[in-house]
C-alpha positions, -999 to 999 in steps of 0.1 A, spaced: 623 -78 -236 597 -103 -230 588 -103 -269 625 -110 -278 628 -138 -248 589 -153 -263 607 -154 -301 638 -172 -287 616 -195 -269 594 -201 -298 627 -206 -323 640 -229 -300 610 -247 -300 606 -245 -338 644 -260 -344 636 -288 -317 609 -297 -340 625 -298 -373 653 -313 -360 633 -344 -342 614 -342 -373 642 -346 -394 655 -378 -371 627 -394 -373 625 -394 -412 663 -401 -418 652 -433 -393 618 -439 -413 627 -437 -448 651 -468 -456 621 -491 -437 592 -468 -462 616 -477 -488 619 -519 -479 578 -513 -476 572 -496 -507 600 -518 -527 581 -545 -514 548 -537 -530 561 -527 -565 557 -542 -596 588 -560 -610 593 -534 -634 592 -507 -612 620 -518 -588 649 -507 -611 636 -476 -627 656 -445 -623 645 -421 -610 620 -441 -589 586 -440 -593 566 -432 -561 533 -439 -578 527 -474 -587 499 -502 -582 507 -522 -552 510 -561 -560 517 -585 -537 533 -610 -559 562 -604 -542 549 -617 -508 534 -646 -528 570 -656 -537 587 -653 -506 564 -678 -486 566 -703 -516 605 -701 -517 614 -730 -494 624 -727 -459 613 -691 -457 578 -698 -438 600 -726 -417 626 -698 -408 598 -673 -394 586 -701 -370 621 -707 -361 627 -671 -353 598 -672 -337 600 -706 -316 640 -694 -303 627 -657 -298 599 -662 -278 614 -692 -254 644 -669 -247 626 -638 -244 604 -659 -214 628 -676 -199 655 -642 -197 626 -623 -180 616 -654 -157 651 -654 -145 660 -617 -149 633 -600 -126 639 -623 -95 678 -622 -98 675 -584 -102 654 -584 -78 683 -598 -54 710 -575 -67 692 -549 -61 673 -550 -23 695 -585 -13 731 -591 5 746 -626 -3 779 -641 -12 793 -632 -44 771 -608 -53 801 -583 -65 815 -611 -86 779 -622 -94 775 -590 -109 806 -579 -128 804 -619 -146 765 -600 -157 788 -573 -169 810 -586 -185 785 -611 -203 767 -580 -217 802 -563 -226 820 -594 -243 825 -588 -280 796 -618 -299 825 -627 -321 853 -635 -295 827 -660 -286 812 -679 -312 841 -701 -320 839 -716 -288 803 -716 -285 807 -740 -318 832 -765 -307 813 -765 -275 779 -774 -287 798 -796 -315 813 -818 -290 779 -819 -275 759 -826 -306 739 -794 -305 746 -780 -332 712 -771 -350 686 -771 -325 664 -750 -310 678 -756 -273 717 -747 -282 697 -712 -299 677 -704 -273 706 -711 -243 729 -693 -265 703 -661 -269 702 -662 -233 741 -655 -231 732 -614 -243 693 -614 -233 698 -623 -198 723 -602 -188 710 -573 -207 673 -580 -190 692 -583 -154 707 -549 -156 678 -531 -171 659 -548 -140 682 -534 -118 675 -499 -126 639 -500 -119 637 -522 -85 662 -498 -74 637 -472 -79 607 -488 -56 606 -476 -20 617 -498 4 591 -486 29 562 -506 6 583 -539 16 586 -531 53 551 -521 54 544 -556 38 567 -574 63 549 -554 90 517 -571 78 529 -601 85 540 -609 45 567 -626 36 598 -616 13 585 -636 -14 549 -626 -12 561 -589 -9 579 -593 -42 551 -614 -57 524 -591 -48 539 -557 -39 573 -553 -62 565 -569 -92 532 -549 -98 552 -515 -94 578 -527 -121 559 -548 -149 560 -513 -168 598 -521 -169 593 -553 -171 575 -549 -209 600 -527 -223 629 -551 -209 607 -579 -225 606 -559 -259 642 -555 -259 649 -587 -254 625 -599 -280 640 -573 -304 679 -583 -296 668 -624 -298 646 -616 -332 673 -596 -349 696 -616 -340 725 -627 -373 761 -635 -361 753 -664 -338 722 -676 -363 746 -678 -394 771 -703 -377 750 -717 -352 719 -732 -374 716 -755 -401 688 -770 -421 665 -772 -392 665 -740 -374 678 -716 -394 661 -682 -386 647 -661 -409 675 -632 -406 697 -659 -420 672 -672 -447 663 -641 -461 698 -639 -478 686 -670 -504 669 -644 -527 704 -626 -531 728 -639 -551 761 -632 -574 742 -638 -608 705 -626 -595 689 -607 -567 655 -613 -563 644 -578 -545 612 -578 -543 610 -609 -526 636 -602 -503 622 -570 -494 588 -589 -486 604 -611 -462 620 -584 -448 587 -564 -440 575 -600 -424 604 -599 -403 596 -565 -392 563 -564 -392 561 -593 -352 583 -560 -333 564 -534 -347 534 -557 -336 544 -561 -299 555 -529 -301 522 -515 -306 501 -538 -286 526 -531 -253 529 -491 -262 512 -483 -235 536 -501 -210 564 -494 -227 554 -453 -221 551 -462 -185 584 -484 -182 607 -456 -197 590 -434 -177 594 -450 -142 628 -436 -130 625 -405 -137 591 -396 -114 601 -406 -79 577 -405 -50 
């Protein structure tokens, strides 16, 4: 009985595998494919069947940053990305912070106005978000991005906040007030340390939502700050596609998250894990 119960077990276990396994590659293989498409010869783009084996070039790269405005785009993606990534956590923790220990006026309407921010539909606002900054003259800048990024990465950071200062024991902040700290000085140097693991994988997200960011980019940015999810579409065209050198850009617009991603694995493990460990 125990040999039949050990078999199931190790079946299970076996079609857990192939089927994470199998995820992952359905995930993985249209970026290998951008990557390797990306490397190829010219020639070897539009063969059929595809050739796997090739010698890499990078020719493609070459083009792509001397196409104009492709290098400009990255630093814009880069410049609005980064500025609303910081400011949505600057503002994020502390206001979770309140939802989530605090009592004050408005805090249900404060809250479901988060919601809803998070919930409303991108394209139900972008007309009015371009009359709007229009009438104001802000149309292609890097403040009417950034402020606009902030409308999804703010409340998105806030609500991913919430979750984990719910999860900190109160009895750390009483024991701080018993000290003689303050509120602010308990959340400075009591709350905040207990929750930066959450507060890197809310700051990857962010970054990730804000970097692959199209809809608002497309109508939003001219000339002078258009992103590079918007500039990449100069190398396709209804007489010519140049592939290889929109799959290059393409890897360089992957290749800053898969960066940060690496670099803040480690907190990123420990965010997703708070939560679900209590004690």
């Amino acid at each position: 009985m125990s040999l039949r119960r050990a078999n199931h077990r190790l079946a299970a276990n076996a079609l857990t595998y192939v089927l994470l396994v199998a995820a992952i590659l359905i995930w993985a293989f249209p970026v290998l494919w951008v990557v390797l498409t990306s490397i190829k010869p010219r020639t070897d783009i539009f063969t059929n069947p595809p050739t796997f084996f090739f010698l890499p070039t990078l020719e493609h790269y070459v083009a792509a940053l001397n196409t104009r405005g492709i290098v400009a785009s990255i630093q814009n993606s880069l410049i609005v990305t980064v500025a609303s990534t910081g400011l949505a956590i600057l503002v994020a923790v502390p206001a979770a912070y309140a939802f989530a220990r605090l009592r004050f006026r408005f805090k249900v309407p404060l809250s479901f106005y988060t919601l809803f921010m998070q919930m409303a539909p991108p394209i139900g606002l972008l007309i009015p978000y371009f009359f709007a900054l229009n009438r104001i003259r802000l149309l292609d800048t890097y403040l009417s991005l950034i402020v606009i990024y902030l409308t999804f990465t703010l409340p998105f950071s806030i609500w991913i906040m919430i979750t984990y200062f719910q999860d900190v024991p109160r009895e750390l902040e009483e024991a701080a007030a018993v000290d003689g700290a303050s509120r602010f000085a308990a959340f400075a140097s009591i709350v905040v340390p207990q929750v930066r693991g959450g507060i890197a994988v809310t700051a990857i997200f962010a970054f990730i939502n804000a970097w692959n960011e199209f809809l608002y980019a497309v109508v939003l940015t001219g000339p002078d700050t258009q992103t590079a999810t918007v500039a990449i579409f100069s190398f396709l065209g209804a007489s010519e596609s140049r592939w290889g050198p929109f799959t290059a850009t393409a890897t360089m617009i992957m290749a800053p998250v898969v960066v940060v991603a690496l670099v803040a694995q480690k907190q990123i493990v420990h965010g997703l894990s708070l939560g679900g460990v209590k004690g």
